[in-house]
BANURO-532923 format. One record per atom (N, C-alpha, C, O): x, y, z; atom name; residue number from 1; residue in three letters. Coordinates in steps of 0.1 Angstrom, whole numbers. Atoms other than C-alpha are relative to their C-alpha. Layout:
// BANURO-532923
   east  north     up  atome  num  residu
      X      Y      Z     CA  NUM     ALA
...
//
This chain:
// BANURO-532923
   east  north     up  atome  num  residu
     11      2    -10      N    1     UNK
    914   1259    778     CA    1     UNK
      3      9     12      C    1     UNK
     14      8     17      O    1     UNK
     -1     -8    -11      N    2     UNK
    911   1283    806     CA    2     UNK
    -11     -8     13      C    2     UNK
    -22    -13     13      O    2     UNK
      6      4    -14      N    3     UNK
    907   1271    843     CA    3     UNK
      8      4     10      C    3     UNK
     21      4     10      O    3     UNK
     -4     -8    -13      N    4     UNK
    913   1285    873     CA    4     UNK
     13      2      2      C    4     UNK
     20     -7      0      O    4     UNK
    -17      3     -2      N    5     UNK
    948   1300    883     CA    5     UNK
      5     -2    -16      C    5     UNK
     15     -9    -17      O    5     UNK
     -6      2      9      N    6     UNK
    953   1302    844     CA    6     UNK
      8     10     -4      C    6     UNK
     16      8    -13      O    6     UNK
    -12    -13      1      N    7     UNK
    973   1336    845     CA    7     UNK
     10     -4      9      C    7     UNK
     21      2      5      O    7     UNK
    -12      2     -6      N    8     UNK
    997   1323    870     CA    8     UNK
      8    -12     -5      C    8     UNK
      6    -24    -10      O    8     UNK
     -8      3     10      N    9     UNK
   1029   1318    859     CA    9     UNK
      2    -18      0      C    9     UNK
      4    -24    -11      O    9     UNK
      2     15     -5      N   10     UNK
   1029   1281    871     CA   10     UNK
     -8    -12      0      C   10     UNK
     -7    -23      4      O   10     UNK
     16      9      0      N   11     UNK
    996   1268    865     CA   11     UNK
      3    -11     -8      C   11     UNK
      5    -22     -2      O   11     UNK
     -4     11     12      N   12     UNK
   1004   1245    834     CA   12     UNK
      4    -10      9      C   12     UNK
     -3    -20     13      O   12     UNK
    -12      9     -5      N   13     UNK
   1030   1228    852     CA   13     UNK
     -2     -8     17      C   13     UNK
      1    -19     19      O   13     UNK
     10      3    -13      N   14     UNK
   1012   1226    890     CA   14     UNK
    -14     -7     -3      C   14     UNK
    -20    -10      7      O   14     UNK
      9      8      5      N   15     UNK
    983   1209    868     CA   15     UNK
      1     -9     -3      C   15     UNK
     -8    -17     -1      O   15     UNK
     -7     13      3      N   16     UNK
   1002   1182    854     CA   16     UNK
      3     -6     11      C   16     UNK
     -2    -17     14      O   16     UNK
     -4      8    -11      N   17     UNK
   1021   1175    886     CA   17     UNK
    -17      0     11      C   17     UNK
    -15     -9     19      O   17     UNK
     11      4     -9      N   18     UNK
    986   1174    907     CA   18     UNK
    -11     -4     -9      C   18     UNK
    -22     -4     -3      O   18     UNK
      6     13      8      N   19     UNK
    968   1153    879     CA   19     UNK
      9    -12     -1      C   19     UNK
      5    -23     -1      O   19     UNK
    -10     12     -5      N   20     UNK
    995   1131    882     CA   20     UNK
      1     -4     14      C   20     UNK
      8    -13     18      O   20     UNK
     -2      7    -16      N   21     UNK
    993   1126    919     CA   21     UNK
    -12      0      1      C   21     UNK
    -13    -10      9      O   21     UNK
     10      8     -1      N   22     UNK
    956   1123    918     CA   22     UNK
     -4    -16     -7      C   22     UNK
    -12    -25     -4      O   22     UNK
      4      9      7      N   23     UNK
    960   1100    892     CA   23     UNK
     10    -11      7      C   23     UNK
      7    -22      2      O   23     UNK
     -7     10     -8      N   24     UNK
    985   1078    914     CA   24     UNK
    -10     -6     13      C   24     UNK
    -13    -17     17      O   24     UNK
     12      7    -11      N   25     UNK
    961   1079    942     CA   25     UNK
    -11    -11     -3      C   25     UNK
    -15    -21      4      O   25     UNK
     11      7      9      N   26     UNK
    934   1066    918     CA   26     UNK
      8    -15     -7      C   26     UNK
      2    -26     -7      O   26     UNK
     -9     14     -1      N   27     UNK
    959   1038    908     CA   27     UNK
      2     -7     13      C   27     UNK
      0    -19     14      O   27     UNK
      0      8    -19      N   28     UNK
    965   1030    948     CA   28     UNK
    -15     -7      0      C   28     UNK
    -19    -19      1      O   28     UNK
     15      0     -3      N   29     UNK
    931   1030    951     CA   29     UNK
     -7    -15     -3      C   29     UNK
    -12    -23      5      O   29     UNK
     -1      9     15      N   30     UNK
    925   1006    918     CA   30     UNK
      3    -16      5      C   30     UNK
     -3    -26      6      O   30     UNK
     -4     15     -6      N   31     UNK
    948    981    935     CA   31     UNK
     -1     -6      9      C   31     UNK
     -1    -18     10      O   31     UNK
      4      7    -12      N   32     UNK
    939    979    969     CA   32     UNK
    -15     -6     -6      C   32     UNK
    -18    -18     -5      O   32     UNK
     18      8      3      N   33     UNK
    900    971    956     CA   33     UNK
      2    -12     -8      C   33     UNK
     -5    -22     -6      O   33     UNK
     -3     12     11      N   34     UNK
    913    946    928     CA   34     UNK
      8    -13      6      C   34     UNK
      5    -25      5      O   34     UNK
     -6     11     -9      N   35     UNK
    939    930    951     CA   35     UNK
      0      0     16      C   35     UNK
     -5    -11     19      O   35     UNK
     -7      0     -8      N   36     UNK
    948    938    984     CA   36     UNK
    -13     -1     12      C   36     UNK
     -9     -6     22      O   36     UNK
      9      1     -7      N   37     UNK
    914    938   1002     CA   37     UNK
     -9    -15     -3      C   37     UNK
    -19    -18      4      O   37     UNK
      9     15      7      N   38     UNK
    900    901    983     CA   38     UNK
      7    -10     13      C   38     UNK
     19    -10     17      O   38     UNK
     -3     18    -11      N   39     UNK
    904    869   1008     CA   39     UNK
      9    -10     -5      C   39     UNK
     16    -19      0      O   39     UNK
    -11     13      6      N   40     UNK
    922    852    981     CA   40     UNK
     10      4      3      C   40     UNK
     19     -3      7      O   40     UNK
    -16    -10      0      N   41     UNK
    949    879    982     CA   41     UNK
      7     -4     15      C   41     UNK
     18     -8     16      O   41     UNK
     -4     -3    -12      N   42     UNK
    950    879   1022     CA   42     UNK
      2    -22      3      C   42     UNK
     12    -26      8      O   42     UNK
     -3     12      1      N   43     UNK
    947    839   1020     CA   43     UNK
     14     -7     -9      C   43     UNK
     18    -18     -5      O   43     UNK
    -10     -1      7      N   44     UNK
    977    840    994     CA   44     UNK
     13      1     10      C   44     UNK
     21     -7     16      O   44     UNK
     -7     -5    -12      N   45     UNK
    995    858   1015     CA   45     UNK
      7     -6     14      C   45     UNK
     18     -4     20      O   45     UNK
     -3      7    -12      N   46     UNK
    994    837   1045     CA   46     UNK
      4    -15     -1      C   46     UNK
     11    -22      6      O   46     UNK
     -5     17      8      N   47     UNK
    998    804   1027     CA   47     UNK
     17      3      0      C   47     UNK
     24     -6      5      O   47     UNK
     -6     -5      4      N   48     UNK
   1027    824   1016     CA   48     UNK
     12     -1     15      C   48     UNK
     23     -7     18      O   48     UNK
     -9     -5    -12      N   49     UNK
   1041    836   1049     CA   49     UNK
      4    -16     10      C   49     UNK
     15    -20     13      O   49     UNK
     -1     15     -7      N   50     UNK
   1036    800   1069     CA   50     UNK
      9    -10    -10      C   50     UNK
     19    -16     -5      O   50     UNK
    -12      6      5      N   51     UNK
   1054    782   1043     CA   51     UNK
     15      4      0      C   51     UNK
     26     -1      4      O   51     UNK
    -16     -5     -5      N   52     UNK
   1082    803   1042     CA   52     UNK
      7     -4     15      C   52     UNK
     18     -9     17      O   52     UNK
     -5      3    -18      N   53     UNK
   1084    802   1084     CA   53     UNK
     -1    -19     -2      C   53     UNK
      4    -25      7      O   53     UNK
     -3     18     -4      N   54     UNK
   1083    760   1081     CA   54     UNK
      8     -2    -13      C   54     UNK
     11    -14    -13      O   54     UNK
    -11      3      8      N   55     UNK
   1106    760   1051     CA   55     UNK
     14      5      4      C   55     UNK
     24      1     -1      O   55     UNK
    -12     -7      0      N   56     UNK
   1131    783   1066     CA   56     UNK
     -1    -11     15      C   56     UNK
     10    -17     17      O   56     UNK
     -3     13    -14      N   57     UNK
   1124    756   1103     CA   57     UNK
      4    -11     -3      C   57     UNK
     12    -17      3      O   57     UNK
     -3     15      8      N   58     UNK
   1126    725   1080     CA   58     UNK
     18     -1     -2      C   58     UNK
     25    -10      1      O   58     UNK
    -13      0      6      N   59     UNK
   1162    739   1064     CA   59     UNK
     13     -1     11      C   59     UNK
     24     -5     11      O   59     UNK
    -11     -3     -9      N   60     UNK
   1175    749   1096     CA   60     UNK
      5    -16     12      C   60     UNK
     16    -22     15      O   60     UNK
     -1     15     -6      N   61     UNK
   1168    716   1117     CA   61     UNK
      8     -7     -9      C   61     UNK
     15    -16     -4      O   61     UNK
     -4     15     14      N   62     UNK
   1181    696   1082     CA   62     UNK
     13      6      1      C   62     UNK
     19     -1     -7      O   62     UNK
    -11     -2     -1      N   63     UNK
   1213    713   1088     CA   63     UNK
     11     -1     10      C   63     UNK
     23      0      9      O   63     UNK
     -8      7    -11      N   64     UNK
   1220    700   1124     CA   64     UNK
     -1    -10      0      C   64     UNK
      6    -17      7      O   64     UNK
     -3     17      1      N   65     UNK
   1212    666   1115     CA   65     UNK
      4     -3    -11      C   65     UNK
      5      4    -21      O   65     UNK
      3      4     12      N   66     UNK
   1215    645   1091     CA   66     UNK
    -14      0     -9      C   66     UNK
    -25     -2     -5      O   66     UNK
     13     -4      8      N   67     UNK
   1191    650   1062     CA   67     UNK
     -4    -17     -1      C   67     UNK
      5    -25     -3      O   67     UNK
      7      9      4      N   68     UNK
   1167    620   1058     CA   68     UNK
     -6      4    -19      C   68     UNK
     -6     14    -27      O   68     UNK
      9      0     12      N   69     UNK
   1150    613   1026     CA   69     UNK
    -18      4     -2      C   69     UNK
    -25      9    -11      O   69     UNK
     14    -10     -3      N   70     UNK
   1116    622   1041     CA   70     UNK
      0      8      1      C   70     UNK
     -9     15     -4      O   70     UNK
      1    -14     -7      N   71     UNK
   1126    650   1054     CA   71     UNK
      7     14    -14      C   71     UNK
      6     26    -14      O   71     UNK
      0     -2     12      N   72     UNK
   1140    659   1019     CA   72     UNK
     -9     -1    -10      C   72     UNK
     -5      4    -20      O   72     UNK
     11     -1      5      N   73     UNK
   1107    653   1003     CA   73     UNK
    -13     11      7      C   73     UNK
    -20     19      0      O   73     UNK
      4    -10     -5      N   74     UNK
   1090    671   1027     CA   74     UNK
      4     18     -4      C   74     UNK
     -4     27     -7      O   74     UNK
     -7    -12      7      N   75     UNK
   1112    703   1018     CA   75     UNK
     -2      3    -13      C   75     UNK
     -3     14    -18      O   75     UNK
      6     -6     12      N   76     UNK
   1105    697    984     CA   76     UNK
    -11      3      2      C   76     UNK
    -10     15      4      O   76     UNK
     14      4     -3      N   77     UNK
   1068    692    989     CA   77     UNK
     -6     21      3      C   77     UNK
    -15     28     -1      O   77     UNK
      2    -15     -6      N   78     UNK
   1070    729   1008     CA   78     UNK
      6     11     -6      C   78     UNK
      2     22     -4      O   78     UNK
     -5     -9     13      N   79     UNK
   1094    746    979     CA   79     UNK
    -12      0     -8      C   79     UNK
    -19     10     -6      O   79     UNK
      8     -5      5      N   80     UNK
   1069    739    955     CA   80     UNK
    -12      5      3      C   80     UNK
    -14     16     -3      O   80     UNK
      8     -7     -3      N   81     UNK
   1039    747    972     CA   81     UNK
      4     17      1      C   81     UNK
     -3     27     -3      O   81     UNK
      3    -15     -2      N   82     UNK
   1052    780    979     CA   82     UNK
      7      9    -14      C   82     UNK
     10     21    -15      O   82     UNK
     -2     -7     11      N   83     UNK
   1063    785    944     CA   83     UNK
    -12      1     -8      C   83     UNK
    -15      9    -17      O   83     UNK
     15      0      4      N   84     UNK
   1029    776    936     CA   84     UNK
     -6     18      5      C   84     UNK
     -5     27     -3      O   84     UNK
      8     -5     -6      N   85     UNK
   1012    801    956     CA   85     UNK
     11     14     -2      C   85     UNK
      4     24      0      O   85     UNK
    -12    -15      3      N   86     UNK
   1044    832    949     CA   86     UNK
    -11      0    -15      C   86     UNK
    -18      9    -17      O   86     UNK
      4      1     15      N   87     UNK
   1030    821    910     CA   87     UNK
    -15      9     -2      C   87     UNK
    -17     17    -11      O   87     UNK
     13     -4     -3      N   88     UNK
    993    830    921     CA   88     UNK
     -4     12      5      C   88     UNK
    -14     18      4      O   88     UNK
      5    -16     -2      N   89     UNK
    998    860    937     CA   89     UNK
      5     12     -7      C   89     UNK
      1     24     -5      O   89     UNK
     -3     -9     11      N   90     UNK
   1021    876    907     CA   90     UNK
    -11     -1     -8      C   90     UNK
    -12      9    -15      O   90     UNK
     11     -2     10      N   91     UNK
    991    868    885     CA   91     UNK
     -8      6      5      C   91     UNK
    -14     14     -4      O   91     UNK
      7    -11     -3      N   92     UNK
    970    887    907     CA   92     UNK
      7     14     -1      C   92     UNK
      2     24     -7      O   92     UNK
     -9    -15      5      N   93     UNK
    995    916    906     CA   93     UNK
     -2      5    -11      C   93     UNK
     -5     16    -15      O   93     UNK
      0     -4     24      N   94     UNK
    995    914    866     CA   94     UNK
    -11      3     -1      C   94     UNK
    -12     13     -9      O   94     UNK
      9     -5      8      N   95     UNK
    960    916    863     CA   95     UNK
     -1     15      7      C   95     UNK
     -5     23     -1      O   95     UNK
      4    -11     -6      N   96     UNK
    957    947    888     CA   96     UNK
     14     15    -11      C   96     UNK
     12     27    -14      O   96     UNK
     -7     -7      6      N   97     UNK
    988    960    868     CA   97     UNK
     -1      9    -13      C   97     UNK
      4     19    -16      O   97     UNK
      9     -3     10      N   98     UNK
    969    961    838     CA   98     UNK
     -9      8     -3      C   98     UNK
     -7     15    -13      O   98     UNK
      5    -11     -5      N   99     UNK
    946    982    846     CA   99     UNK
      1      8      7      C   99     UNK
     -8     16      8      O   99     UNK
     -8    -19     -7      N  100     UNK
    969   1011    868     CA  100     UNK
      1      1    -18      C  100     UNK
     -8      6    -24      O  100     UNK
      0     -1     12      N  101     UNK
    982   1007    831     CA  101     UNK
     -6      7     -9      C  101     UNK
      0     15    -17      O  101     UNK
     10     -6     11      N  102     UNK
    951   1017    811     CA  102     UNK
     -6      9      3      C  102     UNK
    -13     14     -6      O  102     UNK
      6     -8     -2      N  103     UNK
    943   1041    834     CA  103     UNK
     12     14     -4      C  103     UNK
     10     26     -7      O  103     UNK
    -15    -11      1      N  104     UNK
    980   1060    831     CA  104     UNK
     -3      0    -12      C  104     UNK
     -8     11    -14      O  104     UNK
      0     -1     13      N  105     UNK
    977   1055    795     CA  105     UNK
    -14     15     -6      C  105     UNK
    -12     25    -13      O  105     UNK
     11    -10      6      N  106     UNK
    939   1076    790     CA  106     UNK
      5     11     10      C  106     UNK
     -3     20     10      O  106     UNK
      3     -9     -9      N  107     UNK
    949   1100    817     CA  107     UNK
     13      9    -10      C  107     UNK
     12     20    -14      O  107     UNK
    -12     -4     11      N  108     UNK
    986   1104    795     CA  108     UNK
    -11      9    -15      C  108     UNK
    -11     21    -19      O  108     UNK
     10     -5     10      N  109     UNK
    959   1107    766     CA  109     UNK
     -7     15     -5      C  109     UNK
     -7     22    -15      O  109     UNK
      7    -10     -3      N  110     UNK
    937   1135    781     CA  110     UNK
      8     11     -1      C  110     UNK
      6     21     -8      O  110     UNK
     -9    -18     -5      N  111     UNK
    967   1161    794     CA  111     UNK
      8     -4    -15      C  111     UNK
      8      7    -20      O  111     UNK
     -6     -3     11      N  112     UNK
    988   1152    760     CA  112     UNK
    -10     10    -13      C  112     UNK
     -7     18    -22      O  112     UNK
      9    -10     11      N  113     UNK
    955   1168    740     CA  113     UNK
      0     13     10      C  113     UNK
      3     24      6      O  113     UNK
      1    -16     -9      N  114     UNK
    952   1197    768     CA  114     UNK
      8      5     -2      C  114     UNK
      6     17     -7      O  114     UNK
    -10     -7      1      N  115     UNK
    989   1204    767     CA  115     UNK
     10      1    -17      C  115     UNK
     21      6    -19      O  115     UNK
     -5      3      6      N  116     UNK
    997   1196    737     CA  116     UNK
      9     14     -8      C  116     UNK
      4     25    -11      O  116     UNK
     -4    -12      7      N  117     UNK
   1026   1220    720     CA  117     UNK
      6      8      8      C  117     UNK
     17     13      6      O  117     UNK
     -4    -13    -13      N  118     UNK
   1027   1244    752     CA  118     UNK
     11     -8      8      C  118     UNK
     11    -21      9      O  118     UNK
     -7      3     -6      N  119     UNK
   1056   1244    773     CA  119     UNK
     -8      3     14      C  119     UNK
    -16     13     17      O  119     UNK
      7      1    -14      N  120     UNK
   1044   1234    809     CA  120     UNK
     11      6      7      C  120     UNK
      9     16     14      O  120     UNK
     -9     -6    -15      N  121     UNK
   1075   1240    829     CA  121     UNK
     17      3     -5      C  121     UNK
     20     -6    -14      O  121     UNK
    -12      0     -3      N  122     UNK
   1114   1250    828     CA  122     UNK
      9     -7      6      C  122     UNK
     11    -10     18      O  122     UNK
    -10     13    -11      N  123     UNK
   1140   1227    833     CA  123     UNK
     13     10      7      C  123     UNK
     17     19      0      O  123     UNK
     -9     -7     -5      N  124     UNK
   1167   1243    855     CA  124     UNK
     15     -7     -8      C  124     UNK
     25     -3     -1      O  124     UNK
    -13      6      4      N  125     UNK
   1197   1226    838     CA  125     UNK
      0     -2    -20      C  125     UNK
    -11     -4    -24      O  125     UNK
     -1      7     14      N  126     UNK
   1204   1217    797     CA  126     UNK
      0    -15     -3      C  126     UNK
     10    -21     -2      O  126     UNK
      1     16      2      N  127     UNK
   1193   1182    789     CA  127     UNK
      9     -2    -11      C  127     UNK
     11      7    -19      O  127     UNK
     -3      7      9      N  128     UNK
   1212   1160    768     CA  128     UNK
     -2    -12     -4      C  128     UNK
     -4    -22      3      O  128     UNK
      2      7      8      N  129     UNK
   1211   1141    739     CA  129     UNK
    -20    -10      5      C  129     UNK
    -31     -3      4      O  129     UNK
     15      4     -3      N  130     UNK
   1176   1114    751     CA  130     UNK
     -6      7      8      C  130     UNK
    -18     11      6      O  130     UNK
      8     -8    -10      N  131     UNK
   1168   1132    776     CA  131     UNK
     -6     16     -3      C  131     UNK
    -15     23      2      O  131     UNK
      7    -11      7      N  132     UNK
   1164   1161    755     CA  132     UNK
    -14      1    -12      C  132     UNK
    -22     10    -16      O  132     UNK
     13      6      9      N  133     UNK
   1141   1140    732     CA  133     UNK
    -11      1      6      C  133     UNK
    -22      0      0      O  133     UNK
     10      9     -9      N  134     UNK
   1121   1132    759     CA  134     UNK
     -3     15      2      C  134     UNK
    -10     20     -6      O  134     UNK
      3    -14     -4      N  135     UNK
   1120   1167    774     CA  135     UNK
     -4     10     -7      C  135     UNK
     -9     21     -3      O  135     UNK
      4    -12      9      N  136     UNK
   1113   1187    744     CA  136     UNK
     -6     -6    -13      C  136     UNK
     -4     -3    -25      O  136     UNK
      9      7     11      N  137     UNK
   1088   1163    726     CA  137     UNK
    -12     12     -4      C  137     UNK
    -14     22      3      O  137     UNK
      7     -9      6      N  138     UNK
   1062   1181    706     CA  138     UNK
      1     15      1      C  138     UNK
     -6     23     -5      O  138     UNK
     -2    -16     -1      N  139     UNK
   1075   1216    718     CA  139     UNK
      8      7    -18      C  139     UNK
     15      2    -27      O  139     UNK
     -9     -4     12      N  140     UNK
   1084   1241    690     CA  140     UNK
     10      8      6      C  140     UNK
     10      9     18      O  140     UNK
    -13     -8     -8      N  141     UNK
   1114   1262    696     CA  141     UNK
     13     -6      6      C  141     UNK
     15    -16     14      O  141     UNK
    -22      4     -3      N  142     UNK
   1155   1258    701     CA  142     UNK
     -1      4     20      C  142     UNK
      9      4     26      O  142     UNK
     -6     -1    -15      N  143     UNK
   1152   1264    740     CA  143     UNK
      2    -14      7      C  143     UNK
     -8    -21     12      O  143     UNK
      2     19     -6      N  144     UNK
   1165   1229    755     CA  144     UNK
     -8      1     17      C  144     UNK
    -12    -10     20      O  144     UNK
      2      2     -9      N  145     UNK
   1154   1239    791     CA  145     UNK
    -19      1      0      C  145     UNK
    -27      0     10      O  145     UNK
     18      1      0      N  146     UNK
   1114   1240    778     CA  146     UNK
     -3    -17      1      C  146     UNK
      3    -27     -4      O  146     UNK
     -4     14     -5      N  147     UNK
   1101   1209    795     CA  147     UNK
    -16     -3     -8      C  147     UNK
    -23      7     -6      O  147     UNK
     13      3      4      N  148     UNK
   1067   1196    777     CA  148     UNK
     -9     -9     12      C  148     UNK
     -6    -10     24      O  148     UNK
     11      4    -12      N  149     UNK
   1039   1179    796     CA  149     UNK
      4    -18      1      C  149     UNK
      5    -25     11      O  149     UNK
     -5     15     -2      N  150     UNK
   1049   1144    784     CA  150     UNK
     12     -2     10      C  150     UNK
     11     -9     21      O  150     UNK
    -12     -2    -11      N  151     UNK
   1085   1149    802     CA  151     UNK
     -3     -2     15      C  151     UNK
      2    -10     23      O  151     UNK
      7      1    -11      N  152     UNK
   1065   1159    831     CA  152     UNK
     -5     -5      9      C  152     UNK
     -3     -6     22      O  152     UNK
     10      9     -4      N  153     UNK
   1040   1139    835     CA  153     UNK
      6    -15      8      C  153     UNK
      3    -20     18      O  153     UNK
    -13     14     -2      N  154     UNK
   1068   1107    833     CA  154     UNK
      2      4     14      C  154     UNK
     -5     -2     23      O  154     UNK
     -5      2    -12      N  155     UNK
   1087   1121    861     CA  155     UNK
    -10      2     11      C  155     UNK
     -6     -3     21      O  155     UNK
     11     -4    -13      N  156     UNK
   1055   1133    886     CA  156     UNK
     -4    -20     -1      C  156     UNK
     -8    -24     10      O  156     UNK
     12     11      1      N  157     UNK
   1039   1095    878     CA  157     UNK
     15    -10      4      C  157     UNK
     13    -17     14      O  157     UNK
     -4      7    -10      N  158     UNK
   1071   1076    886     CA  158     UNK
      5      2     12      C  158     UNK
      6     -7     21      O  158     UNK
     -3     -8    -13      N  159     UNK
   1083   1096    912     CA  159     UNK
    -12     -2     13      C  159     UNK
    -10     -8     23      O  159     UNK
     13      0    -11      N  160     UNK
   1049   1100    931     CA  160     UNK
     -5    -18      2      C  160     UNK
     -6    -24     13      O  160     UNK
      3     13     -3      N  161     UNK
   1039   1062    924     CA  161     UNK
      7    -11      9      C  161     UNK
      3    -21     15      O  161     UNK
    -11      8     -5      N  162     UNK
   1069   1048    937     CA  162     UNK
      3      5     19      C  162     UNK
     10      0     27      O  162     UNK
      1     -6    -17      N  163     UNK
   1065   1068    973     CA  163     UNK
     -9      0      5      C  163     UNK
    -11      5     16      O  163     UNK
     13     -4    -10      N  164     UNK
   1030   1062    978     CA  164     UNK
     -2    -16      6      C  164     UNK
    -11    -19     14      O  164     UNK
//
């Protein structure tokens, strides 16, 4: 496929890594609309935060006095609620997770048929043993420092996702 910048020596490999950082954005993006902007999420959240601050006030008081039996029901009463509502806002997570997921997966899809075969980039070092599996998947040829797009893609996608 020819697209712009396809004679420079770099292109392959500066296309992977900036389809992978669009495609992280587009995952950011994904999860603020799905979670992070909804009322339930920001209601979660605060449910979340307020119990914590009167369970961490409850524990501390119950440690200069003696503990009552109310005041030990009470504490339960405010553990589970806020294991309740921790429970509620990892299922919103999972479902938003699910879908960064399926988008990393078709976007994996796309550049594995684009690049498939071609070496994208040079590794400066000799991989070994998995890391050489990983790094020299579908490539032909004995050179271990030929890096394929899958290799690539991996490290631009958790590298970049994990800093945005």
């Amino acid at each position: 496929m020819a697209y712009p910048f396809s004679d420079f020596k770099y292109s392959d490999g500066l296309t992977v890594v900036g389809i992978s950082f669009c495609t992280a954005i587009v995952c950011e993006a994904i999860s603020w609309v799905l979670i992070y902007r909804t009322n339930s999420y920001k209601n979660l959240r605060s449910s979340i935060d307020k119990a914590s601050k009167k369970l961490e006030t409850m524990k501390t008081d119950s440690n200069k006095i003696n503990i009552k039996k109310s005041k030990t029901k009470k504490i339960d009463r405010v553990e589970t609620s806020l294991k309740g509502s921790s429970r509620d806002l990892s299922l919103f997570k999972f479902k938003s997770g699910g879908v960064v997921a399926l988008v990393l997966f078709v976007v994996f899809g796309l550049l594995n048929s684009l690049f498939e075969g071609k070496v994208v980039a040079k590794l400066p070092f000799k991989p070994f043993g998995l890391i050489m599996k990983m790094s020299h998947r579908g490539l032909q040829g004995n050179d271990p420092t030929d890096c394929s797009m899958a290799f690539l893609y991996f490290l631009c996608s958790i590298s970049i996702i994990t800093n945005l």
